[in-house]
C-alpha positions in Angstrom: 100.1 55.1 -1.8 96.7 57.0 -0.9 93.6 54.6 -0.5 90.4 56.5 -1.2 88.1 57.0 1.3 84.4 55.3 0.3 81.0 56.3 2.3 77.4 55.8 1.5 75.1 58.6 1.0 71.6 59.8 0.2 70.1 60.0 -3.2 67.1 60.5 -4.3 66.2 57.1 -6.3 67.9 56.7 -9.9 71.3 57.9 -11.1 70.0 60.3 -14.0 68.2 62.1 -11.0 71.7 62.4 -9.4 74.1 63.4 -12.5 71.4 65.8 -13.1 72.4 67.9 -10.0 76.1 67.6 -11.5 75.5 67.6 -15.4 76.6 71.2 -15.8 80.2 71.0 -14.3 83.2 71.5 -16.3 83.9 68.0 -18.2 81.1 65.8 -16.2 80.4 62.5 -17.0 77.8 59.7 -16.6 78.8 56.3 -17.5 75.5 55.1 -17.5 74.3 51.3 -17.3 70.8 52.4 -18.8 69.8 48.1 -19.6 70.6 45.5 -16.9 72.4 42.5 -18.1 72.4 39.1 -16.5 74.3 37.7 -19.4 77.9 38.6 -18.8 79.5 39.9 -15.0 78.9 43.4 -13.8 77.9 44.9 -17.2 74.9 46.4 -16.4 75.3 46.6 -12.5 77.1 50.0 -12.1 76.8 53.6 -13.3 79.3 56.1 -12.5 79.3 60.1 -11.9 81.7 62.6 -12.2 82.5 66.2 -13.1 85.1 69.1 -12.2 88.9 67.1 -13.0 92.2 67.6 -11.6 93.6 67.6 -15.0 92.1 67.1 -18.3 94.4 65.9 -21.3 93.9 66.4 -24.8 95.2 65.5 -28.0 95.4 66.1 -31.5 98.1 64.1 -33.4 101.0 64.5 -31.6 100.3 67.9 -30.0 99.1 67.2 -26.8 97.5 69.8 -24.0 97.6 69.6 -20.2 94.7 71.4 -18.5 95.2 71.7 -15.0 92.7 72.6 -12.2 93.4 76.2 -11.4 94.6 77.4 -14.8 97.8 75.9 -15.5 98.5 74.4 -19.2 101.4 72.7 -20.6 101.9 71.6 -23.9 103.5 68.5 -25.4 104.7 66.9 -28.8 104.4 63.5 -28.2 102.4 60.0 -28.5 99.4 60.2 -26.7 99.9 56.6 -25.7 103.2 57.7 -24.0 102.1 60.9 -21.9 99.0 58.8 -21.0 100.6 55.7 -19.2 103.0 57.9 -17.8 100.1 60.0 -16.4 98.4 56.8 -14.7 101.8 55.5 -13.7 102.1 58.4 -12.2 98.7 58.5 -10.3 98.4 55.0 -9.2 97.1 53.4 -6.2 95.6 50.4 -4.3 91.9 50.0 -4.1 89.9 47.5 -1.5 88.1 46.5 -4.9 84.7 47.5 -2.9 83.3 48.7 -6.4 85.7 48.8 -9.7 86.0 53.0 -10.2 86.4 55.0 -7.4 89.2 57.5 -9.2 90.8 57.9 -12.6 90.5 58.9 -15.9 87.2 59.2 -17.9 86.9 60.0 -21.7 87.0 58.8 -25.4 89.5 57.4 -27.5 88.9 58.1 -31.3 89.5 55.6 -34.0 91.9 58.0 -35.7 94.6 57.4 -33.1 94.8 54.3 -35.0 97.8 56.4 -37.1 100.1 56.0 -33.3 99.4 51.9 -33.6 100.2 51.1 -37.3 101.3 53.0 -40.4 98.4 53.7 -42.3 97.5 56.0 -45.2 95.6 59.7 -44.4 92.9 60.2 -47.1 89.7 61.1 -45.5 89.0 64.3 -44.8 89.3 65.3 -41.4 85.8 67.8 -41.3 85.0 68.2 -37.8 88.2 69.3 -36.3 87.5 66.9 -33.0 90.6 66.0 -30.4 91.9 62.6 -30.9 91.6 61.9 -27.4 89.7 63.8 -24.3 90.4 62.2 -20.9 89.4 64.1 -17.4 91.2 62.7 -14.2 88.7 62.8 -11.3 89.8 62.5 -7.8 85.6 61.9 -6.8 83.9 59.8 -8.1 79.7 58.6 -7.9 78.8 55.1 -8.5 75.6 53.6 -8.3 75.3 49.9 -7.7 71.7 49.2 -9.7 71.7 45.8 -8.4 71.8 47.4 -4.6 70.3 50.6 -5.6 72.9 52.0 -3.4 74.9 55.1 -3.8 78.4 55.9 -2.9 81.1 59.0 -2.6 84.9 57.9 -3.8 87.3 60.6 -3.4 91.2 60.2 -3.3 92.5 63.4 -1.7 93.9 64.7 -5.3 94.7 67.2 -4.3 92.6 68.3 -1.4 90.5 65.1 0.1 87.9 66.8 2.3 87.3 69.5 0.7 86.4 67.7 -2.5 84.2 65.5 -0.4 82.4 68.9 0.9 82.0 69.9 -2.5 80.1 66.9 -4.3 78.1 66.0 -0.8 76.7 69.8 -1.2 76.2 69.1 -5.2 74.4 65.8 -4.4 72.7 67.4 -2.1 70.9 69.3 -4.7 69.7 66.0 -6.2 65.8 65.6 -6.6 64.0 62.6 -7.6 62.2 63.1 -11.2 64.9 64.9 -12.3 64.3 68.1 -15.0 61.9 67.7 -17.7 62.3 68.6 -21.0 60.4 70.1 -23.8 61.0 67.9 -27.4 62.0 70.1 -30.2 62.2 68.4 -33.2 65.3 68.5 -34.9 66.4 69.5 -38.6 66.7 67.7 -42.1 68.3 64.5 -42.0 71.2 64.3 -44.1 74.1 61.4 -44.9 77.6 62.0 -46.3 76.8 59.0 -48.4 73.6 58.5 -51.3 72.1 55.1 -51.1 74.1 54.8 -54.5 76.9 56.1 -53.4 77.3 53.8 -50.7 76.0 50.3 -51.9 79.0 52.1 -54.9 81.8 51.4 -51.9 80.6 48.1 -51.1 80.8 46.7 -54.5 84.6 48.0 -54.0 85.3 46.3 -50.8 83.7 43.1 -52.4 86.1 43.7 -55.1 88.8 43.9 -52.9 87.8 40.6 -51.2 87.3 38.5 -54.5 91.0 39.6 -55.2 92.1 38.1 -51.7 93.2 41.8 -50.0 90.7 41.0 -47.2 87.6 38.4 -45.9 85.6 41.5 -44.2 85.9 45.3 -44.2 83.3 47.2 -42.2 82.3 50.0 -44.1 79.8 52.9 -42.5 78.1 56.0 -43.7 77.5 59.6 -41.4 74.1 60.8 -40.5 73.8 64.8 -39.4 71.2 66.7 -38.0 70.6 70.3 -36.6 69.9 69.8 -33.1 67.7 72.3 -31.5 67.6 71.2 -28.2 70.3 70.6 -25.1 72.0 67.8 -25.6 71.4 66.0 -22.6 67.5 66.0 -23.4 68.5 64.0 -26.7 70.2 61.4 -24.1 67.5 61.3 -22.1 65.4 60.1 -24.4 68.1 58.1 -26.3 68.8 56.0 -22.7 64.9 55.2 -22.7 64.5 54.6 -26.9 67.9 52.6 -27.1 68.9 51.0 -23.5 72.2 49.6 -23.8 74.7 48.0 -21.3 78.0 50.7 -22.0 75.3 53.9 -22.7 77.3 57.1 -21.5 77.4 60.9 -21.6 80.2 62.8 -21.9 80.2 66.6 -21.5 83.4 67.9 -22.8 83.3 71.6 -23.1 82.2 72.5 -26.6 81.6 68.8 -27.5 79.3 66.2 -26.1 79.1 62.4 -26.6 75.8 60.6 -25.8 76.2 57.0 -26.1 74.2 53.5 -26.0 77.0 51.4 -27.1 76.1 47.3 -26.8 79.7 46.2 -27.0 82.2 46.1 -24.6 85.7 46.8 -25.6 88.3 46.1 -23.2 87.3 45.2 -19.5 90.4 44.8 -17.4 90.3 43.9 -13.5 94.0 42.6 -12.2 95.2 40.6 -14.8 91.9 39.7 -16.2 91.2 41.2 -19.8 88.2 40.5 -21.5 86.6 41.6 -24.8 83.0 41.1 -26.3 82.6 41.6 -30.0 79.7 42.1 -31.7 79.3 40.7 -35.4 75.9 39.6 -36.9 72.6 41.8 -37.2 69.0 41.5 -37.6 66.2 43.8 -36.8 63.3 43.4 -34.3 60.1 42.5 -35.8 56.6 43.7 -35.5 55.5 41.1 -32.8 56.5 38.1 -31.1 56.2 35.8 -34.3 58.9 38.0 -36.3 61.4 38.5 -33.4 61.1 34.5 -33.4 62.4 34.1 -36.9 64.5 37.0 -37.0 66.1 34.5 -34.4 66.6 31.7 -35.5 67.6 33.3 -39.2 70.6 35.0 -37.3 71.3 32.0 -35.5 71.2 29.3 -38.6 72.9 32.1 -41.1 76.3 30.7 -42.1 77.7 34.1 -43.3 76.7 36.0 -40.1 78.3 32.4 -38.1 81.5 33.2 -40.7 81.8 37.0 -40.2 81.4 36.8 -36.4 84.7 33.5 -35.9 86.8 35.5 -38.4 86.2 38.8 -35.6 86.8 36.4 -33.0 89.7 35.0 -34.4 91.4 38.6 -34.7 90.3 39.2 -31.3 92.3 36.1 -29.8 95.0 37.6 -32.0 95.0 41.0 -30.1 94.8 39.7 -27.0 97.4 37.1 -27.6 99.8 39.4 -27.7 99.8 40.6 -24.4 98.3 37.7 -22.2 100.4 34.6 -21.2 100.5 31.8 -23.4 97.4 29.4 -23.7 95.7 31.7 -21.3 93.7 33.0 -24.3 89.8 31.7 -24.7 86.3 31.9 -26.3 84.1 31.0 -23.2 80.8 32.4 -24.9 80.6 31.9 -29.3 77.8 33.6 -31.1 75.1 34.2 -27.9 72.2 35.8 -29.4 71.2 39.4 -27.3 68.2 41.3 -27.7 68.1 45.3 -27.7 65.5 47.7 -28.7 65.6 47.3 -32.4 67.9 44.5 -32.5 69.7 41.5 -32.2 73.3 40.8 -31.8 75.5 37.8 -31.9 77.9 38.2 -29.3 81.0 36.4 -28.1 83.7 36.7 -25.0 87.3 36.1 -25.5 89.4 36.8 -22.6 93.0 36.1 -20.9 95.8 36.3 -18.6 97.5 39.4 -19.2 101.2 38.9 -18.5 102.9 40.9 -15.9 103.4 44.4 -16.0 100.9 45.0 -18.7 98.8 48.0 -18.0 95.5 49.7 -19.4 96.9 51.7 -21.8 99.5 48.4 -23.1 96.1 47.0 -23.3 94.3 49.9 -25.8 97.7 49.6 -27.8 97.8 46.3 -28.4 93.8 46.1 -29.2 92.8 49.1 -30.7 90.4 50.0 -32.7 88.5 46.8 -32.3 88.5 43.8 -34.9 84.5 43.7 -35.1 84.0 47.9 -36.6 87.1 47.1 -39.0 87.3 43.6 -40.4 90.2 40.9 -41.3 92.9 41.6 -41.8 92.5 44.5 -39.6 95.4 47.1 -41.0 94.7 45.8 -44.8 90.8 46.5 -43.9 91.5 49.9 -41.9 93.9 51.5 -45.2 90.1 50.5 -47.4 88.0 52.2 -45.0 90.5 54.9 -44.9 90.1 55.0 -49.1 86.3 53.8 -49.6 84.4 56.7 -46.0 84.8 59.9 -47.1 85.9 61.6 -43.8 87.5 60.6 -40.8 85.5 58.8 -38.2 86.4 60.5 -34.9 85.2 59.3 -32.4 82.5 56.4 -34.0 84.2 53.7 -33.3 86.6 54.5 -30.6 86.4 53.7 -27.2 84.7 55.6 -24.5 85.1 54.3 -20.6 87.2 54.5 -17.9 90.5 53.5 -16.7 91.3 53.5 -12.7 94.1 54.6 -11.2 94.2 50.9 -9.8 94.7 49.5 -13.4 91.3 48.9 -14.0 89.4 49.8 -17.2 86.2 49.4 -19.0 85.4 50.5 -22.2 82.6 50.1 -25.3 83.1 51.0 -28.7 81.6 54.1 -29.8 78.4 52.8 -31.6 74.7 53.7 -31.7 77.1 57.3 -30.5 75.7 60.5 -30.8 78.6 63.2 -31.6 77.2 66.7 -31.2 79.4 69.9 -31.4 78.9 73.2 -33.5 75.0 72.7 -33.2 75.1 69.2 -35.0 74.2 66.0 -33.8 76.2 63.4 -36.0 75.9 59.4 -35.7 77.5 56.9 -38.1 76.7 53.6 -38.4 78.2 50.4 -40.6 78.2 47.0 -41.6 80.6 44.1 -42.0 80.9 43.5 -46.0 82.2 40.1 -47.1 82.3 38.1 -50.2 78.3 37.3 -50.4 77.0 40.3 -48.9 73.7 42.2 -50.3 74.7 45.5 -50.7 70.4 46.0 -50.7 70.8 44.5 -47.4 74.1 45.8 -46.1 72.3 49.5 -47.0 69.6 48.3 -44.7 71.2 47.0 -41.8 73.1 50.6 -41.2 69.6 51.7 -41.2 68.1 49.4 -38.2 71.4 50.1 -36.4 70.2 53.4 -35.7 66.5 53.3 -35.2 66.7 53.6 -31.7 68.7 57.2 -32.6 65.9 58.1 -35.4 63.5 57.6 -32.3 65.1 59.6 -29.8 65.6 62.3 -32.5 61.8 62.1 -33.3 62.4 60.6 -36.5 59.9 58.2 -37.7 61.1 55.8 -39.9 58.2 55.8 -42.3 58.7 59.4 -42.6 62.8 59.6 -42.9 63.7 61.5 -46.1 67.6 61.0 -45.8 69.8 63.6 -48.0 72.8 63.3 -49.2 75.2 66.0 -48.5 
């Protein structure tokens, strides 16, 4: 099996200074760790750089797409789950573990693809016409150690090693401390595919649908749209400064981009290690030190938020159970408290022993989409969300990371996500609904979800006049 080759090199202080030098190649990428965490392992620690794949695979449904460097395409009518783990199987190697992504696969997995996991009903209409799935295999790969402030060159020889090598070193090369500026431009009208009505409407329905013992939670979530009148990656920019988060990331996929601050981590895999951090229980960040303090210790002493957040947990030992040895399953951290911008989280850690032979992509099966953006039960509560959200939710709540061709993975769910294709910038954000829930409140709390995206979009929140489509 090839072993890639790892060397040190130059840059010029900060990873956005270096992906801006490679931002514009076909299908780049920039996981970026844009808030430091001491709280929980290397979340936080590394950012990684990529563009210009081998092989770029795509799917809608079961049609799936092969893009090949050089021109070649082959279609396919099959699961995505299949062609993918035969794809990695295919590609995999043996790493030093020097740093945990030196070569693999990059890209987003949308919550739809929950149809190839269980047998759920299709009502919502699907209105932007996204792929499913979008993953880019990189044979070179940039990773920044922020702890180090170090930068290094992986490339595995796929299919030419020095050449590749040649290539990046020349692109990197390029890179310039301060990076570009940009201009603001404001963007257009606000607008929601839900009224306030409209929605608090849907979560009197799921609280109906609780009282009659269908569920305990259902996450329900409305769509914000804007016009966006700038590049994209000058939205991120600001968006990785008004809204640092731990899993943020940038995905530049042809006609669609993806510019993420996720909190949460999904699935994190190294060897048989898996480990999951769901996020359940939301207040917003006061005015000064004296609010932030009791917005505190409200979250902390609220026995619905302290409900909501062991019944996600619960699932989550659930999902993992089924592919980790027995007993190996555990809560090590229950209902931390973490800060952000214009928040604070409860946040807990399951993890396990995953039994042998289990791979990345047994791993998505088996979890996906994540307990904490559906509710419990998870199908019962993903066929009410399919019924009470209007369209499809692509790629908000999927998954967006990376999976190595060693087996490793790491991967947040698509939250505080921008979504821009066709000139539109569109970002969702929800709520868990259970049987005493506010609807006032619930309203609300979508609202302080994505302050840190009103920001970076220049929208005050004073001045937000939100329409409904």
């Amino acid at each position: 099996m090839p072993r890639p080759i790892i060397e040190e090199i130059d840059h010029p202080g900060a990873p956005e200074d270096l992906f801006a030098a490679i931002k514009d190649l076909p299908y780049s990428f920039f996981l970026d760790s844009s808030l430091s965490s001491q709280t929980f392992a290397d979340a936080g620690r590394y950012s990684f750089l990529g563009g210009d794949p081998f092989l770029v695979f795509k799917s809608k449904g079961d049609r799936i797409m092969l893009e090949w460097r050089g021109g070649k395409i082959e279609h396919l009518t099959s699961d995505p789950f299949i062609v993918l783990k035969d794809l990695f199987d295919r590609y995999r190697v043996d790493t030093e573990k020097e740093m945990p992504f030196t070569a693999g696969g990059v890209g987003y997995f949308s919550y739809d693809l929950k149809r190839f996991i269980e047998e759920l009903p299709d009502a919502a209409k699907d209105d932007l016409h996204l792929y499913d799935c979008v993953m880019g295999f990189y044979d070179c790969v940039i990773t920044f150690d922020i702890l180090k402030k170090k930068a290094y060159l992986s490339s595995l020889g796929l299919p030419e090693r020095e050449n590749r090598l040649k290539y990046f070193r020349a692109r990197i090369a390029l890179a310039r401390a301060g990076g570009q500026a940009y201009n603001f431009r404001p963007s257009g009208e606000l607008r929601s595919n839900f009224s306030k009505e409209a929605y608090i409407d849907a979560i009197e329905k799921a609280k109906e649908y609780i009282r009659r013992g269908d569920i305990y939670q259902v996450n329900l979530s409305q769509r914000f749209e804007v016009e966006l009148k700038e590049e994209p990656f000058a939205l991120y920019s600001r968006l990785r400064k008004t809204n640092p988060a731990p899993f943020s990331s940038y995905l530049n996929f042809d006609d669609l981009v993806i510019a993420s601050s996720s909190p949460e981590r999904f699935l994190m895999k190294r060897g048989d290690y898996i480990e999951t951090r769901p996020i359940k229980g939301t207040r917003p960040r006061g005015r000064d030190a004296s609010e932030d303090a009791m917005m505190e210790r409200e979250l902390l002493a609220s026995p619905k938020d302290a409900a909501e957040h062991l019944m996600i947990v619960d699932l989550e030992r659930n999902d993992l159970g089924r592919i980790c040895e027995y007993g190996s399953v555990k809560v090590s951290e229950l209902n931390m408290l973490e800060r952000y911008s214009t928040v604070f989280h409860l946040v807990s850690v399951v993890s396990g022993k995953l039994t042998k032979g289990i791979g990345p992509i047994d791993c998505m099966e088996a979890a996906f989409p994540g307990g904490s953006i559906t509710g419990a039960p998870k199908i019962r509560s993903m066929e009410i969300i399919e019924e009470l959200e209007p369209v499809k939710r692509s790629v908000y709540t999927g998954a967006i990371g990376y999976i190595s061709f060693d087996g490793s993975m790491d991967t947040s769910i698509a939250i505080r996500t921008f979504v821009i294709s066709g000139g539109k910038a569109y970002f969702q954000a929800g709520g868990g609904i259970v049987a005493d829930s506010d609807p006032e409140r619930e309203y609300e709390e979508t609202i302080h979800k994505v302050k840190g995206l009103f920001s970076s979009l220049g929208i005050e929140e004073k001045e937000r006049e939100i329409i409904s489509i």
